[in-house]
C-alpha positions as CSV (number, residue, x, y, z in Angstrom):
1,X,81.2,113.2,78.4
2,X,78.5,116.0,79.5
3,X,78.5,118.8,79.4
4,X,79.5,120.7,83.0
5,X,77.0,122.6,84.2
6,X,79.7,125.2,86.1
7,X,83.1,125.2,84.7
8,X,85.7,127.7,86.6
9,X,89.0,127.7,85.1
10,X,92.2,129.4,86.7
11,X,90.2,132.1,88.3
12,X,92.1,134.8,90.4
13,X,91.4,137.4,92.8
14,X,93.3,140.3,94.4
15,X,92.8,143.0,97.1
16,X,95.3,145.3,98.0
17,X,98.2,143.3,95.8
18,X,97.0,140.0,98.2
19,X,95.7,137.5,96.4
20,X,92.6,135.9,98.4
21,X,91.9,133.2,95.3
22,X,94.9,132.0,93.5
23,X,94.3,129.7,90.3
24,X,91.2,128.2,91.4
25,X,89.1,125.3,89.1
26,X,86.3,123.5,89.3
27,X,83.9,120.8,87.7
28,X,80.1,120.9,88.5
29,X,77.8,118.4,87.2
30,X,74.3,118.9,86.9
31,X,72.7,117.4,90.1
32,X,75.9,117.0,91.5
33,X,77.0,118.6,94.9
34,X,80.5,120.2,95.2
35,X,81.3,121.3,98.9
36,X,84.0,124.5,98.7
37,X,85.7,123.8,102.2
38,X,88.0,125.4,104.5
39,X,88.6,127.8,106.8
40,X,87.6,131.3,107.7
41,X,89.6,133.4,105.1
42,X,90.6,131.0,102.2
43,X,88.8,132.8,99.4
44,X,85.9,130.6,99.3
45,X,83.1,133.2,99.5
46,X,85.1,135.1,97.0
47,X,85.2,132.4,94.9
48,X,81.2,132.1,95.0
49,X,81.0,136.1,94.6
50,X,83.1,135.8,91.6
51,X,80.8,133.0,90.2
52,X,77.5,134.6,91.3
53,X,78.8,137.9,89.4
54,X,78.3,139.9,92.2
55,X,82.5,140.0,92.4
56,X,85.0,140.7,89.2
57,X,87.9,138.1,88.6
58,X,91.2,139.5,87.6
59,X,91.6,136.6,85.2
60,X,90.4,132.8,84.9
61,X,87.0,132.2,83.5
62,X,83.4,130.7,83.9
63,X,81.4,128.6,81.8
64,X,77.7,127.8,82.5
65,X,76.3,124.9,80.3
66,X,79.0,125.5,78.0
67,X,78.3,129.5,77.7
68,X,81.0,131.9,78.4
69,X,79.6,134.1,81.2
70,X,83.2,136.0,82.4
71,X,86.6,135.7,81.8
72,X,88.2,139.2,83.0
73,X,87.2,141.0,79.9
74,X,83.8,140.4,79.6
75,X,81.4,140.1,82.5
76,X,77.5,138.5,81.8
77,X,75.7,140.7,84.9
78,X,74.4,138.2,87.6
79,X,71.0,138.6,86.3
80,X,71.8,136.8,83.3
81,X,73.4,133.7,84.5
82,X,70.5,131.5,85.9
83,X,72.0,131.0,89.1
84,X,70.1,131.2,92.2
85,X,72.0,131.9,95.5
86,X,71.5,131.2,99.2
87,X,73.5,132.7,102.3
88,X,73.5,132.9,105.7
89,X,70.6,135.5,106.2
90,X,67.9,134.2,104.3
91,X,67.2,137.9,103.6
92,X,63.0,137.3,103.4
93,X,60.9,140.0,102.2
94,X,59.3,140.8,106.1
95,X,55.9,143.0,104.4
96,X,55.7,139.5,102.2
97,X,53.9,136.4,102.9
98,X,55.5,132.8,102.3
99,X,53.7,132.6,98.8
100,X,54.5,136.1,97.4
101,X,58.2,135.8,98.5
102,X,58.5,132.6,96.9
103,X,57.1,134.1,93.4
104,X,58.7,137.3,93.5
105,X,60.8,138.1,90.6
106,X,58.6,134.9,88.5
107,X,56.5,136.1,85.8
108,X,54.1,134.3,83.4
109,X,50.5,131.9,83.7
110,X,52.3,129.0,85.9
111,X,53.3,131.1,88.6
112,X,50.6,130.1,91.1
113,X,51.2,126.5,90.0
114,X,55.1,126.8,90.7
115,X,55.1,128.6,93.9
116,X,52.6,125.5,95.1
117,X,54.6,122.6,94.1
118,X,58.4,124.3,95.7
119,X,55.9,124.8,99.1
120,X,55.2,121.1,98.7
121,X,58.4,119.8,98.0
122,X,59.9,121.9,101.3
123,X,57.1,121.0,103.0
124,X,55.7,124.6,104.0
125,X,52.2,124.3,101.9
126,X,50.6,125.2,105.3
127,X,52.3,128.5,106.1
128,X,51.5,129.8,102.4
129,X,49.6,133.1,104.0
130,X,52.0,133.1,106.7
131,X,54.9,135.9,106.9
132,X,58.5,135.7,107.5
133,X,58.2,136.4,111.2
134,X,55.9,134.2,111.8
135,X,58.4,131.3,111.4
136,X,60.7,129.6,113.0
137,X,64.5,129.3,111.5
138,X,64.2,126.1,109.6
139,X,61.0,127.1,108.4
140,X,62.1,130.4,106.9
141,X,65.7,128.3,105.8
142,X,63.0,126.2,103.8
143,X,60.9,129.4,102.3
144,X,64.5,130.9,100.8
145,X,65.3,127.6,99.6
146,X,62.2,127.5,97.7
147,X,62.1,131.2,96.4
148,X,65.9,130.6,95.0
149,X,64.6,127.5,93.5
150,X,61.5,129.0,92.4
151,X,63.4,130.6,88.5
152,X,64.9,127.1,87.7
153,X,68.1,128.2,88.4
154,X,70.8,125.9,86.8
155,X,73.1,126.3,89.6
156,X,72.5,127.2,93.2
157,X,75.4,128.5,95.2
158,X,74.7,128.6,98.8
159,X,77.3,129.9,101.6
160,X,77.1,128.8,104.8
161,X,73.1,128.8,104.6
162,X,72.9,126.5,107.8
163,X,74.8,127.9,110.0
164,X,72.5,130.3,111.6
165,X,69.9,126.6,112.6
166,X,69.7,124.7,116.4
167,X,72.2,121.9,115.8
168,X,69.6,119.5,116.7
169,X,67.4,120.8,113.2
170,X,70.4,121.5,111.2
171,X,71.0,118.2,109.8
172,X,67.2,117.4,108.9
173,X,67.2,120.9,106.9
174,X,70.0,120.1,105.2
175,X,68.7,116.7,104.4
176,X,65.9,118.1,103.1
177,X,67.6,120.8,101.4
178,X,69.7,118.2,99.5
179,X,66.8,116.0,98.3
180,X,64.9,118.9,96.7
181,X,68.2,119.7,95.1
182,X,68.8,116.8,93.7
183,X,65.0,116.3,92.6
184,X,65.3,119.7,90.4
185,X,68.9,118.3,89.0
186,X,70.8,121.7,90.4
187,X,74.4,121.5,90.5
188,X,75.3,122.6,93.7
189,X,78.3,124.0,95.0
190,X,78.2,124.9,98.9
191,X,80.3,126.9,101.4
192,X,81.5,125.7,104.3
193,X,84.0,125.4,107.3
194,X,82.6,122.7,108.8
195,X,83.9,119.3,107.5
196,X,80.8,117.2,108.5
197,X,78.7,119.3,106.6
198,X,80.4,118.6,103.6
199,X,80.8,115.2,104.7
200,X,76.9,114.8,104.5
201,X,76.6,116.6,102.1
202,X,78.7,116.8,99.1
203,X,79.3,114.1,96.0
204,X,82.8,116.3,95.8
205,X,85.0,118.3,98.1
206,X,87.3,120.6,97.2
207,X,89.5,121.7,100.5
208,X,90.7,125.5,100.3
209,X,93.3,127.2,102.1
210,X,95.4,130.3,101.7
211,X,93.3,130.9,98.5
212,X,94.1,127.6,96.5
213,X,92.1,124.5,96.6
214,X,94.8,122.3,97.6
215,X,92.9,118.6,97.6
216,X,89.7,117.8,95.6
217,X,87.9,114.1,95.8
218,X,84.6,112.2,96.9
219,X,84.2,112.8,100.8
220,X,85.7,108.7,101.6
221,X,88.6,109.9,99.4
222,X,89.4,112.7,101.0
223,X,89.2,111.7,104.4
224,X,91.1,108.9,104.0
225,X,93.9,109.9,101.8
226,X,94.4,113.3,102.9
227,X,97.7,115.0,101.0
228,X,99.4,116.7,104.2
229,X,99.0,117.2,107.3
230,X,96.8,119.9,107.7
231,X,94.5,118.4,105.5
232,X,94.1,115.4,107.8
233,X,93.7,118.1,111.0
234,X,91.0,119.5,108.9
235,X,88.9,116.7,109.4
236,X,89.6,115.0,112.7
237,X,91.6,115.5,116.1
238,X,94.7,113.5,114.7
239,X,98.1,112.2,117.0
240,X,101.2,113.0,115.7
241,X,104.2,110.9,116.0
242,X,107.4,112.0,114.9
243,X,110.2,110.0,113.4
244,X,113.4,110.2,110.8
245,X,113.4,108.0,107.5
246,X,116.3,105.3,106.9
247,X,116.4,103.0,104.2
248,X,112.5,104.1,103.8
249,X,111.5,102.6,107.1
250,X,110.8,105.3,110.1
251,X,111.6,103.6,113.5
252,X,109.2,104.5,116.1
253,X,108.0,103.4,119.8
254,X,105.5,101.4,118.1
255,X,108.0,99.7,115.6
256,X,108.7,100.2,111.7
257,X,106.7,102.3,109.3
258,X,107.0,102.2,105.5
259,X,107.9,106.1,104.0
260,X,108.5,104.8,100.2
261,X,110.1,107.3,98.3
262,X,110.8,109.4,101.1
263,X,115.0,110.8,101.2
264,X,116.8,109.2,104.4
265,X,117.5,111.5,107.0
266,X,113.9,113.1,106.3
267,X,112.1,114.2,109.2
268,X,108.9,112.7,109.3
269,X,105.6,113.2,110.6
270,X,103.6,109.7,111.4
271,X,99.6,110.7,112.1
272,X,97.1,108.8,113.1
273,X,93.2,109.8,114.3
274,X,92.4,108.7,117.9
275,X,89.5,106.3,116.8
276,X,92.1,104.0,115.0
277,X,94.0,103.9,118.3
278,X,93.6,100.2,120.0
279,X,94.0,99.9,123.5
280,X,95.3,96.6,125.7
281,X,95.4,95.8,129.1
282,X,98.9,96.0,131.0
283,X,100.1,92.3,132.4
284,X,102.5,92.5,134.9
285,X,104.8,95.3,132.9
286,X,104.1,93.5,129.3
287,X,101.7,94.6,126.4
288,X,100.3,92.3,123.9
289,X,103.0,90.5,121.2
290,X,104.0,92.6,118.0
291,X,101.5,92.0,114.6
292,X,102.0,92.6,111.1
293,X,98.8,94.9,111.1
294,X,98.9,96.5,114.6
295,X,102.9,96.7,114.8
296,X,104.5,96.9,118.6
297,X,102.5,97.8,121.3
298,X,103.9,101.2,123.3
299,X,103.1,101.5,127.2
300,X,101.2,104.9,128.4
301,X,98.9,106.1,131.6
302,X,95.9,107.5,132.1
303,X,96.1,111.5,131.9
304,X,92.2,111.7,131.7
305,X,89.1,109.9,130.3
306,X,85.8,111.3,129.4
307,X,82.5,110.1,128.0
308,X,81.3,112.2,124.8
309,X,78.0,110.3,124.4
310,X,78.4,107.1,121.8
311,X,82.2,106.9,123.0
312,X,85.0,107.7,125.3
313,X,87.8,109.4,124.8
314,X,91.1,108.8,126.8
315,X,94.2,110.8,126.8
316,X,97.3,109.1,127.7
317,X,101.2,110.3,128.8
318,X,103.4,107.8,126.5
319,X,106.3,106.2,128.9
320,X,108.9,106.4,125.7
321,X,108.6,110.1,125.7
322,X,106.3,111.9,127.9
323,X,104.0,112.9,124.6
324,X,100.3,113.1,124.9
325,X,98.4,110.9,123.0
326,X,94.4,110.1,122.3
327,X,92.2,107.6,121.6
328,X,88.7,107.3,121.3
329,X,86.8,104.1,122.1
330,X,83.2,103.3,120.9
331,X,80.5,103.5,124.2
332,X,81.6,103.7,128.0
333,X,85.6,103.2,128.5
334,X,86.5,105.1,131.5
335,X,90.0,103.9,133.0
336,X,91.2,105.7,136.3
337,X,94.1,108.2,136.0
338,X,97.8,107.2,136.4
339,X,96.3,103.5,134.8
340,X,99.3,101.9,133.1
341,X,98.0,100.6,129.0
342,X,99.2,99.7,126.1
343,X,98.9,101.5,122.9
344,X,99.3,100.2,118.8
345,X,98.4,101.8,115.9
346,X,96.8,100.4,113.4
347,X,99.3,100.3,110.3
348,X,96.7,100.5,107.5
349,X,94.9,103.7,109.0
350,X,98.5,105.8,108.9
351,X,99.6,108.6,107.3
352,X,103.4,109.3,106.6
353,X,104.1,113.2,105.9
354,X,107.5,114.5,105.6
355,X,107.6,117.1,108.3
356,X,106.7,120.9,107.5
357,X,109.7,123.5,108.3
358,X,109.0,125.5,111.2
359,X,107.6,129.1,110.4
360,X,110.5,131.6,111.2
């Protein structure tokens, strides 16, 4: 097997006797992409800190190509580890132009010949003379990216470095950014609350919260076999259905679900994204007949239904309860309020969680 290019083992951090990273690991591959996601306040920019060396860990440690470069007792300064770093403010040299920022800190013959060939590859060989505020966002996003590329740094750890962009330019950038990444074989590991970034962006996810990484996989894994609850709410508006387990079969509205190995008399949660919601057309008081993949068809109105572009999204008021539940449905579906439908759920797009205890 190869060698990792970043190995973090068991790393742990504490402020003020809370701990903010608690056991963390990770794999990094060279050229691979490993998004670090989660919420505001989950210890993933700590986590980066600690890697970058610009934060201590209380214990754990980190490996770079096999090297030892901190583990609590001994600390390689940041300088040392051939990692390049990207954030939010792309922190350009303002009296600098694009070329000079780009080799600034680079020494040696090639310098020239490096800072033209990073230029080309972000595309920014015309604005060589130019200065910082003479560009716009993505251009200056592109002129950090190729000034922490510009060393041949064998990791680049970037937090949130998009987030600051007009969504309409934000996903070109970060195409771009992930194409020159991948061309100079940098691992990668990337910062970020938003799940579709690391959805476009990452060969690995490693969802944080409360200081642990609590799911890791390939972005189709983790989406579609998320391990709780919150980890499916992470990535999607999600319905909830609730239910009790007997003989490991949950009775529901919209007939049996399968909770193998689940206790009887657990209470369960039943989720379920609104796109995997199918609708049907009420006849005369009856919904469609019962099928092995679709299950039995469960009666709602029309609470509301807007259009969000390239689909529709309709809220319905289930008969069986009075619940609210959503469904999205691809291009223009707009049914009038107080329209009577019928609802299944699609049984292979489920997710059965025993439910959490409510927080005292």
């Amino acid at each position: 097997m190869p060698t990792p290019r970043l190995e973090v083992s068991h790393i742990v951090k504490e402020f003020g006797g809370r701990r903010v990273v608690d056991d963390v690991s990770l794999l990094v591959m060279p050229g691979q992409v490993t998004c670090l996601l989660g919420p505001s306040g989950c210890g993933k920019s700590t986590t980066l800190r600690m890697i970058a060396g610009v934060e201590s860990l209380d214990r754990g440690a980190i490996v770079v190509d096999g090297e030892l470069v901190c583990d609590g007792r001994q600390q390689l300064p940041p300088e040392e580890r051939n990692i390049g770093l990207m954030f939010q403010d792309f922190a350009l040299f303002p009296h600098l132009t694009v070329a000079q920022n780009v080799a600034f800190g680079l020494k040696g013959r090639k310098v020239t010949d490096r800072v033209h060939d990073l230029l080309a590859k972000v595309g920014m060989t015309a604005h060589t003379n130019d200065y910082p505020h003479q560009l716009s966002g993505g251009e200056q996003q592109r002129v950090a990216l190729a000034r922490a590329l510009a060393p041949k740094p064998r990791i680049m750890l970037m937090d949130e470095p998009f987030s600051g962009l007009d969504d309409r330019l934000r996903d070109d950038i970060r195409d771009e950014t992930l194409a020159v990444l991948k061309d100079e074989g940098t691992a990668v590991l990337l910062v970020t609350h938003e799940p579709a970034e690391a959805m476009r962006m990452a060969d690995e996810i490693a969802l944080m919260r409360d200081g642990k990484i609590v799911q890791r996989g390939a972005p189709y894994n983790i989406y579609n076999a998320p391990v709780d609850i919150d980890a499916a709410a992470f990535f999607s508006d999600i319905n909830v259905i609730q239910g009790e387990v007997r003989g490991a079969l949950t009775e529901t509205p919209f007939g049996q679900f399968l909770a193998p190995g689940v206790p009887d008399g657990t209470a369960v949660d039943i989720v379920i994204r609104p796109q995997h919601i199918k609708i049907d057309f009420d006849r005369g008081g009856r919904g469609p007949h019962p099928t092995p993949e679709d299950g039995t068809a469960a009666r709602g109105v029309v609470k509301r239904a807007r259009f969000m572009g390239s689909s529709s999204l309709v809220e319905f008021r289930m008969d069986y309860d009075g619940s609210i539940l959503k469904a999205v449905v691809p291009s223009v579906f707009l049914p009038k309020p107080d329209m009577p439908l019928w609802l299944m759920i699609r049984r292979d797009r489920c997710f059965v969680f025993p439910r959490k205890a409510a927080a005292a």
